[in-house]
N, C-alpha and C positions, 0 to 999 in steps of 0.2 A: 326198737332200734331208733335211734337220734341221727339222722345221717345231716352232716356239715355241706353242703353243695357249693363251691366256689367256682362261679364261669369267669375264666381267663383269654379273652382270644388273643390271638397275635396284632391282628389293625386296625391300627391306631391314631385318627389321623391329626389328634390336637396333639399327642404325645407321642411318638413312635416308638414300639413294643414299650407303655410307662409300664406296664404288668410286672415289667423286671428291670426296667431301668430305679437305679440304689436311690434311695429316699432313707437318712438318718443311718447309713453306712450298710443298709441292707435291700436288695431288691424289693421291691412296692409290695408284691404278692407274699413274702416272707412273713409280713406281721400279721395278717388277715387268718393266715394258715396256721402262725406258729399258735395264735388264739385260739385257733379252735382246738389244736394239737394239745394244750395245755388247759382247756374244761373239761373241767369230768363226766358233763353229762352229757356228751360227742364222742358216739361209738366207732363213726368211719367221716372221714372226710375225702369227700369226692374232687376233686379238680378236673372241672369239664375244660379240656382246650384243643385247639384247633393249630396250636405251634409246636414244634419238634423243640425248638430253643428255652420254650417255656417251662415244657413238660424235662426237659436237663436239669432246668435251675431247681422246680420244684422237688425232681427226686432229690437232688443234690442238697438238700435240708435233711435228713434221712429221717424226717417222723416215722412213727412207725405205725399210723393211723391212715396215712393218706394213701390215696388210690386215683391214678389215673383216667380219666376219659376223652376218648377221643371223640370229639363233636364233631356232626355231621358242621361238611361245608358249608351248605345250606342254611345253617343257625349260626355262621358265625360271620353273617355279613354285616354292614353299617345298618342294615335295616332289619335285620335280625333282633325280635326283643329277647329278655332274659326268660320269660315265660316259657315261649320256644325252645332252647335247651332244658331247661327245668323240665318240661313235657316230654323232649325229646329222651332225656335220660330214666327218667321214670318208666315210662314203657317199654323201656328194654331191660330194666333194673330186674331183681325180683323183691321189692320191697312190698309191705304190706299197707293195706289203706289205713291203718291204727299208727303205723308207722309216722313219728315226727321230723319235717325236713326242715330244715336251717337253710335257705338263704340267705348267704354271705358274701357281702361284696367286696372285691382288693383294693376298689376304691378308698374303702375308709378304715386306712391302716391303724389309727388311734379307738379300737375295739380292741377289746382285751380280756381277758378269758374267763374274769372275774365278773365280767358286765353279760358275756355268753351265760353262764353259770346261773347269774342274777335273774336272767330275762325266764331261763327257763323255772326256776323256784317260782315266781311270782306266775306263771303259764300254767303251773302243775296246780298251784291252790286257788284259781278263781277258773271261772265257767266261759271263758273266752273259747273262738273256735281258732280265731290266729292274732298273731301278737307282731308288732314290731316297734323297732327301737329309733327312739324319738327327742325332740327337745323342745323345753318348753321356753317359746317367744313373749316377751311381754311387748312389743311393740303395736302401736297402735295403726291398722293396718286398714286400705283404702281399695276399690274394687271400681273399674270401668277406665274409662280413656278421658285425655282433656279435653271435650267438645263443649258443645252448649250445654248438653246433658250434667256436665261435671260429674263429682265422684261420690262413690255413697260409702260410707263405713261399714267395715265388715266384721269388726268383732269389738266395736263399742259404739257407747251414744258419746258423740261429742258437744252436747248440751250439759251432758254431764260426765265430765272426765272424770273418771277412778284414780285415786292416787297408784302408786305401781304395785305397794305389798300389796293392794286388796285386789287390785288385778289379777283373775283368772290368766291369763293370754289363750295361746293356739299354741298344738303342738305339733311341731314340721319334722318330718319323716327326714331321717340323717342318711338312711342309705345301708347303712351297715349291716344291718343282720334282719332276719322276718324267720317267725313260725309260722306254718299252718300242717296241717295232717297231708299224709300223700292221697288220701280218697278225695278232700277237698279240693286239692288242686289238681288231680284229673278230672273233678266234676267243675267245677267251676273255670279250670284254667286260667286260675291266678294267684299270686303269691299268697294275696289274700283272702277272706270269704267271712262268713257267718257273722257273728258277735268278735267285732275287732276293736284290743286294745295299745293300749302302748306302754313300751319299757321306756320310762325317761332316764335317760343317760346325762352326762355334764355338758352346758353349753359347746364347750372347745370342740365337744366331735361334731357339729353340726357340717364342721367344714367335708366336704366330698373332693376327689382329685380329678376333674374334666378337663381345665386348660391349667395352660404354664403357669399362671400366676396362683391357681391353687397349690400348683406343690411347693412354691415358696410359703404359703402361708402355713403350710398342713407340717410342712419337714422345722418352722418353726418352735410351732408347737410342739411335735414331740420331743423338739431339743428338754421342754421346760415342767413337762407332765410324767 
């Protein structure tokens, strides 16, 4: 079983309810769902949420994949992590520890069901224990604060700058989607665990939807992608 887990709460306090407020002429949570609705290797999709208005709009797509959950209170505060629901649904689920869960976030509506699909092919043929989906930076990046100390380089020698192609870079976690098995994440209690690698995905998804000016950036893009 592949279950799709998308936690949606209702409060919201840089964006009020953005879960459903229209982004590229569709509610925010729409594309998140509609990708998982459309990979084929996503047998259920769960939508954990804690809003009556949320859980309308989402039936009101009428996948025929998705399934409601109603999250405790409790996990769907400002200080509630995503763990916390993830844990909280699993235990009451009847999923099996062999069982693979897809956390998938509504934030990052430019995920698409081709790159779902992708992440798991590439998951099934190498010996990774969880996977998530990633982009890769070439930026030449710096670590500490401006004191006397100054700064130290963290992912090159600046005596000897590498030209960009021969640059390796760093690859920074986009948000969008993570595998790990459901025994790893009741044992470990975290999205992720063991042997961890990453699906790179296209620069443009690095973007995530947190404040206002993300969704002007993100509802660009998908104008053009």
């Amino acid at each position: 079983m592949n279950t799709a887990f998308i936690p949606v709460r209702g409060g919201s306090k840089s964006i009020p309810l953005k879960n459903i407020k229209p982004i590229n002429g569709k509610p925010l949570v729409y594309w998140t769902v509609s990708a998982a609705q459309n990979a084929e290797c996503i047998d259920e999709i769960i939508v954990a949420t804690d809003s009556e208005e949320i859980k309308s709009t989402v039936l009101s797509f009428g996948f025929s994949k998705v399934k409601i959950y109603d999250r405790d209170t409790e996990n769907a505060k400002d200080t509630s992590s995503t763990e916390d629901v993830m844990l909280e649904y699993i235990n009451k689920s009847d999923l099996k520890d062999d069982d693979l869960f897809f956390l998938i976030q509504a934030t990052s509506p430019m995920l698409k069901a081709e790159h779902i699909d992708g992440m798991f092919k590439e998951f099934s043929q190498n010996d990774s224990d969880s996977m998530f989906t990633g982009v890769r930076e070439k930026q030449f990046k710096w670590a500490g604060v401006n004191d006397k100390n100054g700064l130290k380089p963290v992912n090159y020698d600046y005596r000897r700058r590498p030209r960009r192609q021969d640059f390796e870079g760093l690859i920074a976690e986009n948000g969008a989607c993570y595998i790990n098995s459901v025994g790893n994440i009741k044992r470990d209690k975290c999205r992720l665990s063991g042997k961890i690698t990453a699906y790179e995905l296209p620069s443009y998804t690095l973007h995530e939807i947190d404040e206002p000016t993300d969704w002007i950036i993100v509802e660009e893009i998908m104008k053009r992608v």
